[in-house]
C-alpha positions as CSV (number, residue, x, y, z in Angstrom):
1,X,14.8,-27.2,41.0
2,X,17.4,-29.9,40.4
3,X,19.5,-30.3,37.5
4,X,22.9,-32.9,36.6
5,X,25.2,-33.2,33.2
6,X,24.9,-36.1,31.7
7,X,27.8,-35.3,29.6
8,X,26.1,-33.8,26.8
9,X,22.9,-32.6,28.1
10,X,22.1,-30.4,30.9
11,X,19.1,-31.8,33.1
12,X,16.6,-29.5,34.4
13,X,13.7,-30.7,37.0
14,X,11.3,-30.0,39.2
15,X,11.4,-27.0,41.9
16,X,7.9,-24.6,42.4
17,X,6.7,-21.2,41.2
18,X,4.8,-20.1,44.3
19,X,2.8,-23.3,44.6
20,X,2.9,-26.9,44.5
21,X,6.3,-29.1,43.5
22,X,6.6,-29.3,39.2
23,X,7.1,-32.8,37.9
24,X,7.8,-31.6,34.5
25,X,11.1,-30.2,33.3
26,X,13.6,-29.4,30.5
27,X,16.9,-31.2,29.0
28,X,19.4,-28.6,26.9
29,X,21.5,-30.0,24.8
30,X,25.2,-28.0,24.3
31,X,25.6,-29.3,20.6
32,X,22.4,-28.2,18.7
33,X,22.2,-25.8,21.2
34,X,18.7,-26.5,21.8
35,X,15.9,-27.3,24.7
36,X,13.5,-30.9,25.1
37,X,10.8,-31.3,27.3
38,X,11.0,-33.6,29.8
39,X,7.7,-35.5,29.8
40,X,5.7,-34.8,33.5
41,X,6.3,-37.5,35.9
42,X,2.5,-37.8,36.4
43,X,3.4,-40.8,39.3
44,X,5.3,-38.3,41.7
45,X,3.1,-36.9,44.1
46,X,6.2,-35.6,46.5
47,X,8.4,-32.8,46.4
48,X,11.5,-33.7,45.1
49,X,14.2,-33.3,47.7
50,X,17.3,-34.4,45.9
51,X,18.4,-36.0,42.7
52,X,22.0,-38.2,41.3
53,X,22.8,-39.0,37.6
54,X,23.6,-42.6,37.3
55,X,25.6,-42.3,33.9
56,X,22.3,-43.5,32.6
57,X,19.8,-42.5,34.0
58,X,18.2,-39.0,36.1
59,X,17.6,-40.9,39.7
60,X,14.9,-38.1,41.8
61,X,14.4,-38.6,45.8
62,X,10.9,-37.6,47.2
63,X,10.6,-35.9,49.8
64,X,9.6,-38.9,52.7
65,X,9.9,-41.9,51.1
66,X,11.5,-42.9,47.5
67,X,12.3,-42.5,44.1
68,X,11.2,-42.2,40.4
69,X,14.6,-42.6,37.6
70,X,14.3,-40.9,34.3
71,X,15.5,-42.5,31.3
72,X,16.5,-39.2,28.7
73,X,17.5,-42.0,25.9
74,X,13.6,-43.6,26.3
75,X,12.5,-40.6,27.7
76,X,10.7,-42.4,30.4
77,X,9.8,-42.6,34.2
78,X,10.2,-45.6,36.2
79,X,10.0,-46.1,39.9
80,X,12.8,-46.7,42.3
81,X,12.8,-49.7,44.5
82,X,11.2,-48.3,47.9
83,X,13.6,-48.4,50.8
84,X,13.5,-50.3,53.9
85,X,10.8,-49.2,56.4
86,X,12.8,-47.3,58.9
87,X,11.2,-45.5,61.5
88,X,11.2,-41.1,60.8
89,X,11.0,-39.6,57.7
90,X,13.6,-39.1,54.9
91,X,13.4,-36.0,54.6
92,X,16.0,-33.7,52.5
93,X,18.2,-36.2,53.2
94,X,21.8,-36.4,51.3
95,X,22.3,-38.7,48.6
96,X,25.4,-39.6,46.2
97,X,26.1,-42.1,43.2
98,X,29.3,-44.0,44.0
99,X,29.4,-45.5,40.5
100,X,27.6,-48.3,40.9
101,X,25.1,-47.2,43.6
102,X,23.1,-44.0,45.5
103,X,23.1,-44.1,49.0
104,X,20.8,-42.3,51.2
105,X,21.5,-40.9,54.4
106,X,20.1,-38.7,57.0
107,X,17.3,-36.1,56.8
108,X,15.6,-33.9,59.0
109,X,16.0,-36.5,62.3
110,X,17.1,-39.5,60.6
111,X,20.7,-41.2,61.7
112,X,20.3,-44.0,59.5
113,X,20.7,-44.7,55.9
114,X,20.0,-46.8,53.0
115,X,21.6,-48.5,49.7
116,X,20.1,-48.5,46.0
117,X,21.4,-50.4,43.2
């Protein structure tokens, strides 16, 4: 499971009971004191392997390849702009938000990273 503050609300997502990855999740929010679902991301068909809050939005990183961004103000799912085709497979690799970006480096055998904006 993955989770980030957005500065009021605690993100919950993902993880698995036992069987495949969950694309659902919840948000609490510290003020009401109270739970939301998080719709299911019914377009992510990859474990999620990491995961950054962008001040706006909940960015996830599949396992292998890319990304789907949650939007908790819409409450929507969009997709991430794919990376460059690299050879390997980006897999668990580490990933921060510098502000105004997430970079992507590593996993399993990869030396090589990536840039999204």
């Amino acid at each position: 499971m993955l989770s980030a503050w957005t500065g009021t609300r605690w993100i919950l997502y993902g993880g698995s009971v036992g069987g495949p990855p969950l694309n659902d999740g919840m948000m609490y929010t510290e003020a009401t004191d109270s739970w939301e679902e998080i719709p299911a991301d019914t377009s992510r068909s990859a474990e999620v392997a990491k995961a950054v809050w962008t001040g706006a939005e909940f960015v996830v990183w599949t396992y292998g390849s890319g990304g789907r961004r949650f939007n908790p103000q819409k409450g929507t799912w969009s997709d991430v702009a794919p990376l460059p085709s690299l050879p390997g497979v980006w897999a668990y690799p580490s990933v921060v938000w510098t502000g105004d970006s997430m970079i992507v480096y590593g996993g399993g055998s990869m030396a090589n990273g990536a840039i999204y904006r």
